[in-house]
N, C-alpha and C positions, 0 to 999 in steps of 0.2 A: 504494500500500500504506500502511496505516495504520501512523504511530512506532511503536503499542507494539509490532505487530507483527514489524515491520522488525526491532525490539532483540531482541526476543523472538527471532525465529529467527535471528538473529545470534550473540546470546551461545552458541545453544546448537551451533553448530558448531563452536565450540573450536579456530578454525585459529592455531595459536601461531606466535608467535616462537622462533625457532632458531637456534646462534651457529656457524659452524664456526670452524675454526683459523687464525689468520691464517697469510697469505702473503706474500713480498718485493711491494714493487710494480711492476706491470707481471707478476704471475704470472698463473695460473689456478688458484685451490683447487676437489677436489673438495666440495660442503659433505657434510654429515652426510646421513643418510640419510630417506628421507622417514616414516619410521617414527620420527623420533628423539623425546626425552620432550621434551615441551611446558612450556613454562616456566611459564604457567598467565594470558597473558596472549592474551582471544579475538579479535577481526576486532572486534568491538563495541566491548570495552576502547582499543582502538588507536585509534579515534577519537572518544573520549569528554573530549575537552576544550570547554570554553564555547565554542570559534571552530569547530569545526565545524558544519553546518546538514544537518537532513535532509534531502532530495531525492525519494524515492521511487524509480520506474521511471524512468530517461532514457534518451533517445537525442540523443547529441551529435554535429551533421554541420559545424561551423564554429565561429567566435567564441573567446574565452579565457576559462577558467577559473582559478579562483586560491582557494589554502587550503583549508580539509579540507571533503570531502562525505562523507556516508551514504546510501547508495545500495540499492532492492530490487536491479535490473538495471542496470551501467553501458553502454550501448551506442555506442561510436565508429564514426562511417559514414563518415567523409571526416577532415581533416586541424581535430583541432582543438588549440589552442596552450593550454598550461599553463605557471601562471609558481607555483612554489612550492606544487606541488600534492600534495595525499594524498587517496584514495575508500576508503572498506569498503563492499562491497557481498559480498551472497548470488552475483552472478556478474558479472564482466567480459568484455566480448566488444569486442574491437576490431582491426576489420576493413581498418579508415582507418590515420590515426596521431596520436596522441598524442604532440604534438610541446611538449618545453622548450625545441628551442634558442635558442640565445643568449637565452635566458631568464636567466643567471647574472648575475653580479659585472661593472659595465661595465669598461670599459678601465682599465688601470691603478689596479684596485680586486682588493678579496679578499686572503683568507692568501699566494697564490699568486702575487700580481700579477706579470707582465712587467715588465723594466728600461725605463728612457725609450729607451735606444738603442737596442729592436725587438726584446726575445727575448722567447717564448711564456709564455703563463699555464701557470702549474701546478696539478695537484690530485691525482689518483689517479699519473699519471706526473710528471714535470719537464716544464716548458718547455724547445723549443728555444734555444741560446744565439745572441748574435750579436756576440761581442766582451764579451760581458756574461752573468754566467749566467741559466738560464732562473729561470721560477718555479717554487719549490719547493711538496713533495708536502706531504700533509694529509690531514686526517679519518679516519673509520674504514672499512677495506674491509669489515667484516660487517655493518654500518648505517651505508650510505653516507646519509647527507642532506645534504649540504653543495652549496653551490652552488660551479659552477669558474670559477678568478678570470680574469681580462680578462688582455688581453695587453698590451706594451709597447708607447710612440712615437706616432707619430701616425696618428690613424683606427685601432688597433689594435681587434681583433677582441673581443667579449662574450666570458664563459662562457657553458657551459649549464647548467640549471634543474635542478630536482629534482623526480620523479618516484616518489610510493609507495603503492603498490596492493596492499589486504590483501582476500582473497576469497576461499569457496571454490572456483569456478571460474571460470578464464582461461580461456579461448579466443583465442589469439593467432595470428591470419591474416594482419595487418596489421605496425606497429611502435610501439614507445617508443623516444622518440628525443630525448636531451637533449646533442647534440651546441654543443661550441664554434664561437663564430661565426669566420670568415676576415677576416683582416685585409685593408683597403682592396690593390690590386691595383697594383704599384708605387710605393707608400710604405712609409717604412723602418717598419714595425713588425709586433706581433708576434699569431698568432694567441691567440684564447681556448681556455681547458681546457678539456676536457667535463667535464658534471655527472654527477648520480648518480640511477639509478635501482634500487630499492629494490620487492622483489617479496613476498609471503607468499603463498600461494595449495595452496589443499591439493593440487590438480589443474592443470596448465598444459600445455595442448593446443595445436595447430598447427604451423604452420613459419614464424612471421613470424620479427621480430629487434626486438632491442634495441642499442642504440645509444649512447655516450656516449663520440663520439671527439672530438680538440683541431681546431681551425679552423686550414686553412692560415695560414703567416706567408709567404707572397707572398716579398718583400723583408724578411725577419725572421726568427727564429723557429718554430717550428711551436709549437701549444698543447699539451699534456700531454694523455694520456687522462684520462675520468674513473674513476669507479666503477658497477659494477654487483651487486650480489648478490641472487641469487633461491634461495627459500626453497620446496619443495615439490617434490611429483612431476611430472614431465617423460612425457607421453606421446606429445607428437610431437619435431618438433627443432629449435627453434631457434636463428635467428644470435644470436648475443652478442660485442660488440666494442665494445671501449674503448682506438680505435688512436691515436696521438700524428698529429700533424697534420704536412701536408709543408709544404716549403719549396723555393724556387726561391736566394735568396741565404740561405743559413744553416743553421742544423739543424734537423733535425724533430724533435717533440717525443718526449717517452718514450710506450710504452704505459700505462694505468691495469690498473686490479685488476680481477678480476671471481672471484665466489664462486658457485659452481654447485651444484645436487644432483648 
């Protein structure tokens, strides 16, 4: 499809940004309703900075993706990795997974980091402790984009990535999944937080799921959940989970937020 085209029918869907109410962390808000007034900013607007590139129609079955696309058609068919990613596209269909984890903040990095002595990253929930407290929560649950920080110790586990998809139609059969990485398996430390994945979509069909839970801490910690919030109407059912990560010697971490219609 040709740019002006692409823009052209972009702008003119008008699919906005929408804020609901916050929540404690680790809740579940209902968001606003899919009718609610539009703030005036469209799926085109959203990714109209210099570092996005147009793309046209794709279908993505492997490989990584990274930083903003504009897209006619986004299509995922198999498992492809995203590190710090954003698409607008006229429709997304993904069937596969759209995968950030451990895409996030390395070990003993981010707002959230893990302690050296093995407790979990934080971000949307806390880290698990381990004699030490975990890593604390951050960012915002209505526009989650933050990456979740690493965990504690040694060999400790990544955050996960960020993920955000503005379109008028989803088709979600598959998943997004910006889950924390696990920390090494018998060493004292601590899992990674989940990241955040960040939805707009006028229309959002299927039964897949979304994902942005903390990475076991093995011998540590567990990672905090992340964040998720999606914006639009819901007409099949999707999973959505943003669970704190377990642990065999320590605590698991808290759950994260997630913001639903």
């Amino acid at each position: 499809m040709h740019r002006a085209a692409i823009l052209a029918s972009l702008v003119g869907l008008g699919c906005t940004d929408t804020f609901a109410l916050p929540v404690l962390d680790g809740g579940v808000d209902i968001g606003p309703p899919a009718d609610a007034a539009p703030d005036g900013n469209s799926i085109a607007a959203a990714c109209q900075d210099t570092g996005c590139t147009m793309d046209g129609d794709v279908v993505a079955s492997g490989g990584m993706l990274t930083g903003c696309h504009i897209y006619g058609t986004f299509q995922v068919t198999n498992t492809v990795t995203v590190r710090d990613f954003k698409a607008c596209a006229q429709m997304i269909i993904v069937t596969g997974t759209l995968s950030a984890d451990a895409q996030g903040e390395d070990p003993h990095s981010g707002p959230g980091s893990g302690e050296v002595c093995g407790s979990g990253g934080g971000h949307g929930g806390r880290g698990g402790p381990l004699g030490c407290a975990g890593g604390v929560t951050y960012g915002d649950m209505n526009l989650p984009r933050e990456r979740g920080s690493g965990g504690g110790g040694l060999n400790a586990g990544r955050g996960g990535g960020m993920i955000e998809l503005h379109a008028a139609s989803l088709q979600l059969g598959g998943a997004l999944s910006a889950n924390g990485e696990d920390s090494q398996a018998g060493v004292v430390s601590g899992g990674g937080a989940g990241g955040s994945i960040l939805v707009f979509a006028d229309s959002i069909s299927g039964n897949g799921a979304m994902h942005a839970g903390g990475g076991s801490g093995g011998v540590g910690g567990g990672g905090g959940g992340g964040r998720i919030a999606v914006y639009g109407a819901l007409t099949g059912n999707p999973t959505l989970d943003a669970l704190g990560g377990g642990s065999t010697v320590g605590s698991v971490g808290n759950p994260g937020s997630i913001v639903r219609p």
